[in-house]
MARRO-691523 format. One record per atom (N, C-alpha, C): x, y, z. Coordinates in Angstrom, 1 decimal. Each point is the difference from the previous one (the first is absolute). Layout:
BEGIN
{{X, Y, Z}}
...
***
This chain:
BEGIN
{{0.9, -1.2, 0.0}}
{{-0.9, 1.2, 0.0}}
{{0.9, 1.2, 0.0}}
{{-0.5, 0.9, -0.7}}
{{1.3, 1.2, 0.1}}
{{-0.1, 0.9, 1.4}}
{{0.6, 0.6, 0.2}}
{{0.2, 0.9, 1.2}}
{{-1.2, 1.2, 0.1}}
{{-0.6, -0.2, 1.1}}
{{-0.6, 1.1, -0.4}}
{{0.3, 1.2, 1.1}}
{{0.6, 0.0, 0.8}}
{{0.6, 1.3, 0.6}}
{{1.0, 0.4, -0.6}}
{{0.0, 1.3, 0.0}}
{{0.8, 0.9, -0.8}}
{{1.2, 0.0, 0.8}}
{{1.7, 0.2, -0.3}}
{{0.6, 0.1, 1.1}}
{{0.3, 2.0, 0.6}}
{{-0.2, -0.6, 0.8}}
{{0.0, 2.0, 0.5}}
{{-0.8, 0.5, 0.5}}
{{-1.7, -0.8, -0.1}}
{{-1.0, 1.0, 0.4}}
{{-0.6, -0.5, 1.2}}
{{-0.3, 0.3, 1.1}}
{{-0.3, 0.2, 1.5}}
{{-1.4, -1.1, 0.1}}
{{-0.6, -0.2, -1.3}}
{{-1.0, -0.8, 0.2}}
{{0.7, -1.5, 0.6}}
{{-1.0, -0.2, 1.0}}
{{0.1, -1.8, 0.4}}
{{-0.5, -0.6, -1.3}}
{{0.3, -1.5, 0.2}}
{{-0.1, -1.2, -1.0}}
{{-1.3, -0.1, 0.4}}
{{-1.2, 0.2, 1.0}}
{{-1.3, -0.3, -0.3}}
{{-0.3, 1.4, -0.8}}
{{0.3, 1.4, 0.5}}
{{-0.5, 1.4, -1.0}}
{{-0.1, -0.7, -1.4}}
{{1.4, -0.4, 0.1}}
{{0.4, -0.6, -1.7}}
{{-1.1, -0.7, -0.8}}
{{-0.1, -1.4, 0.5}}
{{-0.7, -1.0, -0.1}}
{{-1.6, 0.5, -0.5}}
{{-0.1, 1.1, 0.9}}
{{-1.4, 0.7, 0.2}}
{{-0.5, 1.2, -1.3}}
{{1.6, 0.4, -0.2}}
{{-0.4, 0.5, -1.2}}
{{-0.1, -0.3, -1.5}}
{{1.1, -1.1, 0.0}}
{{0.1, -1.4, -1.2}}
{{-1.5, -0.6, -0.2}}
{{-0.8, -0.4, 1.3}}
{{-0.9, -0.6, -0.2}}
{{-1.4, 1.3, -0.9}}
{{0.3, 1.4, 0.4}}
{{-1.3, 0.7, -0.2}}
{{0.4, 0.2, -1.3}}
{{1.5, -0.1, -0.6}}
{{0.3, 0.0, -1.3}}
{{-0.7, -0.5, -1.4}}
{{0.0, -1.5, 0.8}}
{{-0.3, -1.0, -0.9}}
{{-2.0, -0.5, 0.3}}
{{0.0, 0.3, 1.0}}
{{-1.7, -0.4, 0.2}}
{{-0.9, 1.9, -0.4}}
{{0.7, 1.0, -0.1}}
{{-1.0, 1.1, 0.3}}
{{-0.8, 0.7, 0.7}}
{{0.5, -1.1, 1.4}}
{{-0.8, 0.4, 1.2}}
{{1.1, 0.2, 1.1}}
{{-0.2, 0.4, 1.3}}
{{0.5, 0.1, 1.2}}
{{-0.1, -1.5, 0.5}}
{{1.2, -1.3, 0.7}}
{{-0.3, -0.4, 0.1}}
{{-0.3, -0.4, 1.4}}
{{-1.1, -0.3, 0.5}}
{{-0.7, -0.4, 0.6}}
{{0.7, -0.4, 1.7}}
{{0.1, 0.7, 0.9}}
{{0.9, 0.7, 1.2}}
{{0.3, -1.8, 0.3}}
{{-1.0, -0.8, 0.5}}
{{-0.2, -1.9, 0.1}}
{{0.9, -0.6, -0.5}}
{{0.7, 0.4, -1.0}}
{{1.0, -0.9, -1.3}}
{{1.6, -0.1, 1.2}}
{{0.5, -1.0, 0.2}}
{{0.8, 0.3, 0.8}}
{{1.7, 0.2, -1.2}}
{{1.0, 0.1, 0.1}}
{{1.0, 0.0, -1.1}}
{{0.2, -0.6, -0.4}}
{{-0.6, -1.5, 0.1}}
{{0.9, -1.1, -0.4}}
{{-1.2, -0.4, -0.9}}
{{-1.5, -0.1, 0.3}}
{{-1.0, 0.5, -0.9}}
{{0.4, 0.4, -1.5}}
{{0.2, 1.7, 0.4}}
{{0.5, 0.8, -0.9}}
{{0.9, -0.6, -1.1}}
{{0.8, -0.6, 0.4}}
{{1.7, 0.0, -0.7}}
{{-0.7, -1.4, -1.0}}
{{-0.9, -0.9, 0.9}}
{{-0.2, -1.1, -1.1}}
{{-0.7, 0.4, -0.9}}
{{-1.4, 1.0, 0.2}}
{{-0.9, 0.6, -1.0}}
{{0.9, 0.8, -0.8}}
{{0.8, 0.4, 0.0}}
{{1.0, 1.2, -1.0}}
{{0.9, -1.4, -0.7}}
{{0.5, -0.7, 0.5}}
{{0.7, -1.0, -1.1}}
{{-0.9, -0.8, -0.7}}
{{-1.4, -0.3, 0.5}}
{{-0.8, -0.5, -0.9}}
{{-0.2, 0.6, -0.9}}
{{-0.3, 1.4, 0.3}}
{{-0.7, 1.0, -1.2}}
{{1.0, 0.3, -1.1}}
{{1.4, 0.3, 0.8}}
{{0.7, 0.1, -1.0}}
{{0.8, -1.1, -0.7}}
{{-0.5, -1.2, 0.4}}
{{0.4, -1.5, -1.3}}
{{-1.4, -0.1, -0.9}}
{{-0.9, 0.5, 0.6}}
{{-1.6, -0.1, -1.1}}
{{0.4, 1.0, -0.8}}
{{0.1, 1.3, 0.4}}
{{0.4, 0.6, -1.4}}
{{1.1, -0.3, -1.1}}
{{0.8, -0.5, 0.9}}
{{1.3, -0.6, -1.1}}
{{-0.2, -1.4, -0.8}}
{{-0.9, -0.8, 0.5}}
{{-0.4, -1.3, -0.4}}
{{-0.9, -0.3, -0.4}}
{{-1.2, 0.2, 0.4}}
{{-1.9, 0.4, -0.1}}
{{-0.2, -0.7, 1.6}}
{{-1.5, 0.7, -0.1}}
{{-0.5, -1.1, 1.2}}
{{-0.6, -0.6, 0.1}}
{{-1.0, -0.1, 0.6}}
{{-0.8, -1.6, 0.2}}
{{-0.7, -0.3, -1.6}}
{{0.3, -1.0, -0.4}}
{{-1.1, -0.6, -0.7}}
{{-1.7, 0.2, -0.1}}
{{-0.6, 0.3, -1.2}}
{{-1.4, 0.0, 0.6}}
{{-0.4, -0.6, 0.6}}
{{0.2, -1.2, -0.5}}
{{-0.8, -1.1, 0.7}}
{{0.5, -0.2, 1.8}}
{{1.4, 0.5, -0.1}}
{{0.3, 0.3, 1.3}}
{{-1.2, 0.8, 1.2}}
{{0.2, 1.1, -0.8}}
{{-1.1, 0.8, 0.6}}
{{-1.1, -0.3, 0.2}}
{{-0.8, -0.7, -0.9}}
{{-1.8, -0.4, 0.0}}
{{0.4, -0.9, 1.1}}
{{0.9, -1.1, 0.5}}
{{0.2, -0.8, 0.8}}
{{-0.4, 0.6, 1.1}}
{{1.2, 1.4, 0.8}}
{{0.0, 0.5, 0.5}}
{{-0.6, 0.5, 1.0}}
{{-0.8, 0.9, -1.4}}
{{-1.6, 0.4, 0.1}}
{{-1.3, -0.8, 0.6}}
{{0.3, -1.3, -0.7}}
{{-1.2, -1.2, 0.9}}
{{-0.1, -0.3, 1.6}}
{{2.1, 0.4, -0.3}}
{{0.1, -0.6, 1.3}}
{{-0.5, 0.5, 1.3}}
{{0.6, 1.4, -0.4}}
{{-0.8, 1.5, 0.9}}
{{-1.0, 0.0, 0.1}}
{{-1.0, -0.5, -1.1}}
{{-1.7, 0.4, 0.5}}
{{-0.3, -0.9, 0.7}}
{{0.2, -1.0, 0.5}}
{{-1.0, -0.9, 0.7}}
{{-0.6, -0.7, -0.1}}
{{-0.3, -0.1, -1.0}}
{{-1.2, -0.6, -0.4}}
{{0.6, -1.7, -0.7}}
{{-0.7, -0.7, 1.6}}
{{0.3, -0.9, -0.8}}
{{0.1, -1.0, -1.3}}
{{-1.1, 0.2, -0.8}}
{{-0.4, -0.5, -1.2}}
{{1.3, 0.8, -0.8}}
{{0.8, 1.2, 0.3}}
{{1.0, 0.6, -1.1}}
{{1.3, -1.0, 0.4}}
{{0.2, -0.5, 1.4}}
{{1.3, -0.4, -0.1}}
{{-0.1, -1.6, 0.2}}
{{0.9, -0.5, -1.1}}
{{1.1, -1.1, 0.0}}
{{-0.6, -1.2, 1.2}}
{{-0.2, -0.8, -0.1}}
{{0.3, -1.4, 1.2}}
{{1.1, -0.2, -0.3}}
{{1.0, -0.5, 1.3}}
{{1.0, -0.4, -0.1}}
{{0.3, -1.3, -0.5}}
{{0.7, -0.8, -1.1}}
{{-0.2, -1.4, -0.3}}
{{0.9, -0.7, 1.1}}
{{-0.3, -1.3, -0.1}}
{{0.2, -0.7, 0.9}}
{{1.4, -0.6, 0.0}}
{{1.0, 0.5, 0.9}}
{{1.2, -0.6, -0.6}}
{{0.7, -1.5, -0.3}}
{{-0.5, -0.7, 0.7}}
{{-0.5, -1.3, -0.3}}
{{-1.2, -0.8, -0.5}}
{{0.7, -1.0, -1.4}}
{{-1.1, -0.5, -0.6}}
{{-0.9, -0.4, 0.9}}
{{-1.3, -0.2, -0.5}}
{{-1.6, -0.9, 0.6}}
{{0.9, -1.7, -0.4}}
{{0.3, -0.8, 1.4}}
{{0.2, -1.3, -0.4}}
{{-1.7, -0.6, -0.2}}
{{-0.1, -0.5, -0.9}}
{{-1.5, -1.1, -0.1}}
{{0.2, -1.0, 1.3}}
{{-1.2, -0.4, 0.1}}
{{0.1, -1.2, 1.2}}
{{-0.1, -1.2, -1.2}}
{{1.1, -0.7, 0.6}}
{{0.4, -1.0, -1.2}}
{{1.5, -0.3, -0.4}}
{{0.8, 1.4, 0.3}}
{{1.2, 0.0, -0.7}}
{{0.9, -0.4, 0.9}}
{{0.6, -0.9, 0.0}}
{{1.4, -0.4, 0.4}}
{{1.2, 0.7, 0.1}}
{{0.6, 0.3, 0.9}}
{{1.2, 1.1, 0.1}}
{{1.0, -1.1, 0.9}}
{{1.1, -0.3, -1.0}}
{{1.2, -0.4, 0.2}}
{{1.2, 0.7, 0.7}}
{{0.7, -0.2, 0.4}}
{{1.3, 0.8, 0.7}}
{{0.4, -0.8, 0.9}}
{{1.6, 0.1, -0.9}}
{{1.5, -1.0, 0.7}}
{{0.4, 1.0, 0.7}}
{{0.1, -0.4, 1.2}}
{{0.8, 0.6, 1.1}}
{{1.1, -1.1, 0.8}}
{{0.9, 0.4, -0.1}}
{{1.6, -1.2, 0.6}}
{{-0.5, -1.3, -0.8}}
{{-0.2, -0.1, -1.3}}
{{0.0, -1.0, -0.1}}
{{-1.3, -1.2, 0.1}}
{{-1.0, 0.6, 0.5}}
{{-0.9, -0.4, 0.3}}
{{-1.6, 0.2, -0.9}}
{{-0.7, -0.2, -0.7}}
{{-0.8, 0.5, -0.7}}
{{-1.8, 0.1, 0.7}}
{{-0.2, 1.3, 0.6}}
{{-1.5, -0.3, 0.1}}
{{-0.9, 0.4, -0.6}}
{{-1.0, -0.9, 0.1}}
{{-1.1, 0.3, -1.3}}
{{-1.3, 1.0, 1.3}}
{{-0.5, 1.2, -0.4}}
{{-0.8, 0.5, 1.0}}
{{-1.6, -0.2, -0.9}}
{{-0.9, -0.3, -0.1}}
{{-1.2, 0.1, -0.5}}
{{-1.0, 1.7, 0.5}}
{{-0.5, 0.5, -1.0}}
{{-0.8, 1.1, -0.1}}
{{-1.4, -0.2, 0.5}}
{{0.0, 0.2, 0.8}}
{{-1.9, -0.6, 0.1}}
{{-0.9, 1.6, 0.3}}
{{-1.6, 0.1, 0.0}}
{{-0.5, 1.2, -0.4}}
{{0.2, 1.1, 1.3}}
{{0.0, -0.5, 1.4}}
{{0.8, 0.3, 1.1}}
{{1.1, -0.3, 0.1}}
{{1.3, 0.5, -0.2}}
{{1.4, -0.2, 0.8}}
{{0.7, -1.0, -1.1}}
{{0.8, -0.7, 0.8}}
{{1.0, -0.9, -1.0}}
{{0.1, -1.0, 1.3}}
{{0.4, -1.3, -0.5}}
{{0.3, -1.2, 0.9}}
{{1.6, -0.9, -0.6}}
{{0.7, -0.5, 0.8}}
{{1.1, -0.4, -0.4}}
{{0.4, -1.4, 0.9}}
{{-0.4, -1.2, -0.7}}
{{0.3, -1.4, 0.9}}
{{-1.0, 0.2, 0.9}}
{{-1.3, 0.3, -0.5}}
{{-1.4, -0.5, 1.0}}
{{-0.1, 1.0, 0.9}}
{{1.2, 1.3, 0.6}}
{{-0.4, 1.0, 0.6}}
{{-0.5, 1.0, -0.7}}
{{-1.0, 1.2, 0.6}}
{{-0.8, 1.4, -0.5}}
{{1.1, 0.8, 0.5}}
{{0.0, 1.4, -1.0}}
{{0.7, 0.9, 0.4}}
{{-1.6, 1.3, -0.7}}
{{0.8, 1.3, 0.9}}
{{-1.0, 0.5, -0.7}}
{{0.5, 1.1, -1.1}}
{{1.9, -0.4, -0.2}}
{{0.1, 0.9, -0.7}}
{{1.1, -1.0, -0.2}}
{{0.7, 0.7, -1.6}}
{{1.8, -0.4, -0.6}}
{{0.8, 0.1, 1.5}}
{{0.1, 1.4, 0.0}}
{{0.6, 0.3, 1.4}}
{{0.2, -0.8, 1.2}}
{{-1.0, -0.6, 0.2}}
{{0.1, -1.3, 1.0}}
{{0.9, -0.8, -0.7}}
{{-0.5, -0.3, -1.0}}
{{0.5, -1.4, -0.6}}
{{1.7, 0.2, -0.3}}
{{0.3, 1.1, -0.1}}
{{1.0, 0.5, -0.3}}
{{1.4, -0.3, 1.4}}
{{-1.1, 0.6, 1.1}}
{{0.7, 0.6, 1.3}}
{{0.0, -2.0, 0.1}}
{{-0.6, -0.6, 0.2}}
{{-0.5, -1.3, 0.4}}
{{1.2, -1.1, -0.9}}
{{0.8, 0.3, -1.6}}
{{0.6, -0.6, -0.1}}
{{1.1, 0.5, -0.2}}
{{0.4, 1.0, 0.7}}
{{1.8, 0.5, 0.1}}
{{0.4, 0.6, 1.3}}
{{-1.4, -0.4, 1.1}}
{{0.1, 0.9, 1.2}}
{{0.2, 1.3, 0.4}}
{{0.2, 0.8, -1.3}}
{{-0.2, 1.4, 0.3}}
{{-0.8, 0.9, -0.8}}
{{-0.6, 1.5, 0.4}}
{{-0.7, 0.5, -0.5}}
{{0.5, 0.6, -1.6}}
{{-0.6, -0.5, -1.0}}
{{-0.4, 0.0, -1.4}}
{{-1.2, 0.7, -0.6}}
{{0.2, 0.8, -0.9}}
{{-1.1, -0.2, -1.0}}
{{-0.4, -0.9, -0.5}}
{{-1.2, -0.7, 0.4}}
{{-0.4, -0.8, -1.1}}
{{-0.1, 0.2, -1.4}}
{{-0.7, 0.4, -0.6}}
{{0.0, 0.9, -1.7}}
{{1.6, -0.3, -0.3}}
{{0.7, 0.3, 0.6}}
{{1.6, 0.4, -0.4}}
{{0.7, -1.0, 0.3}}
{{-0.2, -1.0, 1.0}}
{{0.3, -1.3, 0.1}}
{{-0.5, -1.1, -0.9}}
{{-1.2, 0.6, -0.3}}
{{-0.3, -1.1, -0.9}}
{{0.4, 0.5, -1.7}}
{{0.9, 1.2, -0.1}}
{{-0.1, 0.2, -1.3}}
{{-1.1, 0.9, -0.7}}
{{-1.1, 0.2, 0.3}}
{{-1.1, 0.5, -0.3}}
{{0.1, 1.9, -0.3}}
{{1.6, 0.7, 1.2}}
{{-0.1, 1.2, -0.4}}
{{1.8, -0.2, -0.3}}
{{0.0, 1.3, -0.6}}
{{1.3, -0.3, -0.3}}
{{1.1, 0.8, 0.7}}
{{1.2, -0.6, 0.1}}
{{1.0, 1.1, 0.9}}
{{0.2, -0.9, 1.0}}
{{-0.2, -1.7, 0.0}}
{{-0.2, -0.7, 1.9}}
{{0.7, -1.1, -0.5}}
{{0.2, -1.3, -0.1}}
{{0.3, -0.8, 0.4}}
{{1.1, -0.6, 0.3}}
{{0.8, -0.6, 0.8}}
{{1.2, -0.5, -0.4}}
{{0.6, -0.5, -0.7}}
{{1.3, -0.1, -0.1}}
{{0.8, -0.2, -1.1}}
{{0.5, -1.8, 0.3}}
{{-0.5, -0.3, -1.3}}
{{-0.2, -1.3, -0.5}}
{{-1.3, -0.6, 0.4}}
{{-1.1, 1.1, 1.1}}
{{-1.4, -0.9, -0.5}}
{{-0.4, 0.3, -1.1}}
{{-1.4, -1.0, -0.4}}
{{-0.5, 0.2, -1.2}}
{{-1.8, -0.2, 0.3}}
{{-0.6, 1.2, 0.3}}
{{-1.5, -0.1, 0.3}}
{{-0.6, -0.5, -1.3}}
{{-0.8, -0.8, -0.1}}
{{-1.2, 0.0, -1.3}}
{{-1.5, -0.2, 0.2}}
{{-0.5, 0.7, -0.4}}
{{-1.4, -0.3, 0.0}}
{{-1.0, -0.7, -0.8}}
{{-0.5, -0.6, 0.0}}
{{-1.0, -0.3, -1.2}}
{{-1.3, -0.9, 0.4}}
{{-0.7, 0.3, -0.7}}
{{-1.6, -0.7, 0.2}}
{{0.0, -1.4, 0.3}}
{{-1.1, -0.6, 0.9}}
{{0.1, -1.2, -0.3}}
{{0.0, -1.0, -0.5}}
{{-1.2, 0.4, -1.5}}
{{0.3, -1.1, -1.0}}
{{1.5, -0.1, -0.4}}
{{0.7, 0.7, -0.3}}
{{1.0, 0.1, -0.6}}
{{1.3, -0.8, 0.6}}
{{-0.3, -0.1, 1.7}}
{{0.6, -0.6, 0.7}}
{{0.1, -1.7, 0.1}}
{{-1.7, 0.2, -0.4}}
{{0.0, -2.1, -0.2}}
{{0.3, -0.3, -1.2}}
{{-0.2, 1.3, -1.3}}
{{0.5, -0.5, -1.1}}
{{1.8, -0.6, 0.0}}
{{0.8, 0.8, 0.8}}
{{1.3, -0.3, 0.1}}
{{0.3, -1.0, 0.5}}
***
C-alpha cells in the first residue's frame, strides 16, 4: 500500500488515515472506524480501483445476503455425500479391513449400531476421527497407505 502520510506534516497516522479515507469515499469518515478499519478499507479501495471490484454476480450474492430474506439466500450444501442405506464402506486400517454397513439410521459394523462414521471411526483406531474423512467420503483425511472404498451393495455381492 503506498504511504499515506506525508513526511513533515504534524498530522498523526489516524488524521492521515482519516483524510485518505474522505478522499477516496467523499464523505467524512465515520468517528466508529477505528485505524486499522480505515487502513484495510483504503487498501481495498485502492486494489479495486487498480484491478476492478467485485463481480456482479458477486454483488447480487452479496446483496441477498444482506436482505434476509431467506428465500434470497443459498442453503448451504452438505459437505458430505447422502450415504444410501445399503452401501457398504470399506477401510483398511493396520492391515485389517472393515466392512461398515449404511443402514436408514446410523451405520453398524460386526453386528454393533453406531449412530455415526465418527463412532465407527473413534471405535476402530481408538481415537477421535472424522468419520466422512476416515472413511474417504471428504477429502484432505486419510492416512497414508489406507485405502477407504465405498460402494452399493449389489455391487458388493456381485464381486
Amino acid at each position: 500500500m503506498p504511504r499515506l502520510r506525508k513526511a513533515g506534516t504534524g498530522d498523526s497516522p489516524a488524521a492521515t488515515l482519516r483524510q485518505a479515507w474522505e478522499r477516496l469515499h467523499g464523505r467524512a469518515a465515520p468517528a466508529a472506524l477505528s485505524p486499522d478499519f480505515l487502513q484495510r478499507d483504503i487498501a481495498y479501495r485502492l486494489q479495486a480501483d487498480q484491478h476492478g471490484g467485485l463481480s456482479p454476480k458477486a454483488r447480487r450474492s452479496l446483496a441477498d445476503l444482506a436482505s434476509g430474506d431467506p428465500a434470497r439466500v443459498p442453503q448451504p450444501r452438505s459437505l458430505t455425500p447422502r450415504i444410501k442405506a445399503g452401501s457398504t464402506l470399506l477401510r483398511e486400517w493396520h492391515g485389517r479391513t472393515y466392512a461398515v454397513l449404511a443402514l436408514e439410521e446410523g451405520f453398524e459394523m460386526a453386528g454393533q449400531r453406531f449412530a455415526s462414521l465418527s463412532e465407527v471411526a473413534r471405535q476402530i483406531t481408538g481415537a477421535h476421527w472424522s468419520g466422512p474423512r476416515f472413511f474417504g467420503l471428504r477429502r484432505g483425511g486419510t492416512a497414508v497407505g489406507a485405502r477407504p472404498v465405498c460402494r452399493q451393495a449389489e455391487d458388493a455381492r456381485d464381486s
